[in-house]
N, C-alpha and C positions, 0 to 999 in steps of 0.2 A: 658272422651273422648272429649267431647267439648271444654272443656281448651286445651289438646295436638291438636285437630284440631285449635285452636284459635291459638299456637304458633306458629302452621307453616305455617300459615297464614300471620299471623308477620316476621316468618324469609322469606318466601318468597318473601314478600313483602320490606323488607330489602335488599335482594338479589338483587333483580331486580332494587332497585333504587341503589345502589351499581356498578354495572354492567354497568348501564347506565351514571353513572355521570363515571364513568372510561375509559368509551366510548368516553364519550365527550374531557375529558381531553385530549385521545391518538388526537382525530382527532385537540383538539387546537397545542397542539405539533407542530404535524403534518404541518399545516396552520403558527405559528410559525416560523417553520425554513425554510420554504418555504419563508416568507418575509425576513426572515435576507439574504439567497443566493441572491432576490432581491435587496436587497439594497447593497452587493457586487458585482453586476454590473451581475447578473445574469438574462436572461428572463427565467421563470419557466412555463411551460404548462402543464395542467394534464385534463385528460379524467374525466368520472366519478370517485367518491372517496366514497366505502359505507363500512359500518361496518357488520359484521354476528356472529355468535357464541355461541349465547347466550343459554343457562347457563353457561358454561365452561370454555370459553376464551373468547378472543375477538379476531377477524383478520379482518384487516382493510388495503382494496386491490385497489391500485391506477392503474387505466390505463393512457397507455398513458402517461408517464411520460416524460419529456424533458426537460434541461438544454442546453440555448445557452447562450455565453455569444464572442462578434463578428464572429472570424472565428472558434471559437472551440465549444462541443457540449457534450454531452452525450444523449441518447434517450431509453429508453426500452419500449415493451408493456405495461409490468405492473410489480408489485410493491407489494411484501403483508408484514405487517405485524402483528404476529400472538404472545397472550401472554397469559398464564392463568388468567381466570377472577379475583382470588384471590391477584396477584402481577402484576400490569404492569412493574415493573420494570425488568421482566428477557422479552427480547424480543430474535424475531426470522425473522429475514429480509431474504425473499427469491424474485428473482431476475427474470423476464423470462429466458428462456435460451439462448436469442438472443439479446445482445446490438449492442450499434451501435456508434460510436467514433470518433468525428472529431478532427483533430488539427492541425490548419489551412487547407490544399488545402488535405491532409493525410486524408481520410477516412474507419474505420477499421470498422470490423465485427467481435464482441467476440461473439463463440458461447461456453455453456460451460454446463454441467451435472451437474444438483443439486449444482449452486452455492447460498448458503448462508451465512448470519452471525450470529452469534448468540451475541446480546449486554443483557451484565448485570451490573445492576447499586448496587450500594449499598445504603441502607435502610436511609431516609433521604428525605426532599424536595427538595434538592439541587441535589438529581438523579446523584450525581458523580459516573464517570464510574466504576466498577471493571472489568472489562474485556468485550474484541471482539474479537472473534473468528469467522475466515472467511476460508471458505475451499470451495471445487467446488472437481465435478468427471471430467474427460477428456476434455479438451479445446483446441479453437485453435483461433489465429487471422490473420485472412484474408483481403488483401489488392486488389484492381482488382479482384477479382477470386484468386489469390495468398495467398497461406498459408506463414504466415510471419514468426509466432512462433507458437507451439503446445507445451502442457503439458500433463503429466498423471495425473494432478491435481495440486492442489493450495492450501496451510496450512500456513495460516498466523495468529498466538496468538498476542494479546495486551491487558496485565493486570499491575493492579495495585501491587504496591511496601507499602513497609510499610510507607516508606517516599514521602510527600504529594505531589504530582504531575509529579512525578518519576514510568516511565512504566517500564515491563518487554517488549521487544516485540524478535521474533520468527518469520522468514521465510524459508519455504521449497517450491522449488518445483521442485517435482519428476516427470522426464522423458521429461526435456526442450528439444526441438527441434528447432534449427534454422532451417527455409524454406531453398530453395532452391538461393532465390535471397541473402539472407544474406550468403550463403554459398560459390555464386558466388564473391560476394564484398569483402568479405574480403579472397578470394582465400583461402579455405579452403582444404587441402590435401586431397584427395580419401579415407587415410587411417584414417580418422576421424571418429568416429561410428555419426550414424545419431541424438543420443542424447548425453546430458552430461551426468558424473555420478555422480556428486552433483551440485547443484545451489541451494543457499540460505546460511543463518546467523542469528546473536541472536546478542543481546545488548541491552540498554538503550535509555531512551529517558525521559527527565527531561522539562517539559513544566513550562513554568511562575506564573502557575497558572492551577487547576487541572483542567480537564475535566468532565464538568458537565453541566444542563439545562442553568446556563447565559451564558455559552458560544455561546447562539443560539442567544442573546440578545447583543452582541456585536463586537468588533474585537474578532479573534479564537487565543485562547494560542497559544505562539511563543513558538519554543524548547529553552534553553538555554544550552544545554549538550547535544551532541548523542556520546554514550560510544559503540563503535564494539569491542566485545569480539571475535566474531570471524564470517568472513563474504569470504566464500570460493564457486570458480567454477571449476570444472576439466571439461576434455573435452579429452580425451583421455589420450595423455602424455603431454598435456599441462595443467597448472594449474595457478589461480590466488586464492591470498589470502590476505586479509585485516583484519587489527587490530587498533585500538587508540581510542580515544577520540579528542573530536570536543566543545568547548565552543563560546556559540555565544553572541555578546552584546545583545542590544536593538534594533539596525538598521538590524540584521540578519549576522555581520562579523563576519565567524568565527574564531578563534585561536586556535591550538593546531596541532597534529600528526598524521599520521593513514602510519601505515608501513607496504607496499608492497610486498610481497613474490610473484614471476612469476615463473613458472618451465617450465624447455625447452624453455626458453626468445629467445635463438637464432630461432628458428623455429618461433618464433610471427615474429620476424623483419622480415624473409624471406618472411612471407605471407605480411607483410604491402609493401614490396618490391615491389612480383608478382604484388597487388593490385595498387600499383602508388597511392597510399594514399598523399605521401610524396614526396617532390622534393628529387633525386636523391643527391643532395650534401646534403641536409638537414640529409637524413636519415644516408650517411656515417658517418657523424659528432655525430647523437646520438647512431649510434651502435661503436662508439668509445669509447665515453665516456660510454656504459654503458659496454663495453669489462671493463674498468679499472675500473669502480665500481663492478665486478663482481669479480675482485683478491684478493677484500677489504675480501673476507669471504664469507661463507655460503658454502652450498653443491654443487657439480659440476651441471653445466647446470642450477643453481636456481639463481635468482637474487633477491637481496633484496634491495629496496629502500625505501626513507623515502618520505612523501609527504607532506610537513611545510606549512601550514598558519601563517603567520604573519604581524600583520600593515596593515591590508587587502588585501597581497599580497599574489600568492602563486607559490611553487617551486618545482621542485621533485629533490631531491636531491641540488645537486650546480646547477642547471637549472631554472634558475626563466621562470615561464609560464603565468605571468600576473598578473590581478588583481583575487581575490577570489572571486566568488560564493556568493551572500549572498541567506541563509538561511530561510528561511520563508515560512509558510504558507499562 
């Protein structure tokens, strides 16, 4: 009896320094990445920052959290995150329900039901990621007092691939709503339902170098590939749809394809028309040419175009629209 009392004596004792040196670890992490955002030009602010849990897990809940970096911002109450005391590496990031969102003079209000994420790493010191998985119950973001966009929620996957620094990633989201002012600007017809009936897509994304704890300790992996298998939004009887691949160098330019499907294309011009988007000769000119790329083939009413990166420029179809986009994190 006194031996079995002795050993669990031991292992609780084991336990609890266990527990707590794992503690410590989550909150250097933590303090970590907090100085890398700093040192990419980030001011970081946090409230109290304390740990609880013990035996079981750990959660470890920041208030007050805030990111400024000039005119732009992120802010929330707080911050928790929560892990079984036996692995930190499966975590559970949960969010208040109330951010708050600047980008430049633009200041947004996400408010949103049980948004978390769920990050798990794979077994290793190097904590490289296997998947994040981020989802939320009903949202909406508000601008003035103004509902800008609303959702029935938010499913975003990002997992790892067999090949090394190669994601799956996966977005939905069901029951998007443009407000009332984006429905004014882009003169949206009466006969439009108040949401879409799909928003969201899937594909690839092939970073430099995988995702994992040095990433917190230097520049962040650049993509070098983002492959859309398939990235579609309906909104009635209007539809848009994308497909290709995208390879970037080193500086972020990228090269490659991603081919356009629009359905009911003539009904888009007419709203860009209402809306005076466009100067009136400008736009005769492009609903010309896209009349005669429209003969080239495809189903009636659908348009399909090609979108070309190259040499750092880029084109939609025989339309060159400038210089490219680069690419970066």
């Amino acid at each position: 009896m006194r031996r079995l009392i002795g050993l669990l004596v031991i292992a609780a004792a084991l336990w609890s320094g266990w527990w707590f040196a794992v503690s410590y670890g989550v909150r250097q992490g933590i303090e970590a990445a907090i100085v890398q955002q700093e040192r990419r030009g980030w001011d970081v602010a946090t409230g109290a920052v304390e740990t609880r849990g013990f035996p079981l897990t750990h959660t470890t809940r920041i208030d007050g959290l805030q990111f400024i970096r000039g005119n732009d911002g992120w802010q929330t109450a707080w911050a928790e995150l929560q892990s079984p005391a036996i692995w930190p590496g499966d975590q559970t990031l949960r969010l208040a329900p109330e951010q708050v969102v600047q980008l430049g003079a633009a200041v947004y209000v996400l408010s949103a039901d049980d948004l978390l994420a769920h990050l798990r790493f794979q077994p290793g010191l190097a904590l490289t990621v296997d998947a994040i998985n981020t989802r939320s119950g009903p949202w909406t973001a508000v601008q003035n007092g103004a509902t800008v966009l609303s959702g029935d929620g938010v499913d975003l996957a990002f997992s790892a691939t067999q090949t090394p620094a190669r994601y799956d990633v996966a977005l939905d989201l069901p029951g998007l709503a443009p407000g009332d002012g984006i429905r004014q600007m882009i003169r949206a017809p009466e006969g439009l339902p108040r949401t879409l009936g799909v928003a969201g897509g899937a594909g690839e994304i092939l970073f430099d170098r995988p995702l994992d704890r040095h990433s917190l300790n230097g520049p962040p992996p650049q993509p070098r590939e983002i492959v859309v298998e398939a990235a579609q939004l309906t909104w009635g009887d209007l539809g848009l749809g994308v497909t290709g691949s995208l390879q970037m160098d080193a500086r972020g330019v990228p090269e490659g394809v991603l081919q356009i499907t629009v359905r009911n294309w003539k009904q888009v011009v007419a709203m860009v028309r209402d809306a005076q988007t466009l100067p009136p000769g400008l736009l005769n000119t492009v609903e010309r040419a896209l009349t005669m790329l429209s003969m080239l083939g495809g189903q009636a009413g659908e348009l399909t175009l090609q979108l070309n990166f190259r040499e750092g420029g880029m084109a939609l179809g025989p339309l060159p629209l400038g210089p490219a986009p680069l690419i970066r994190f």
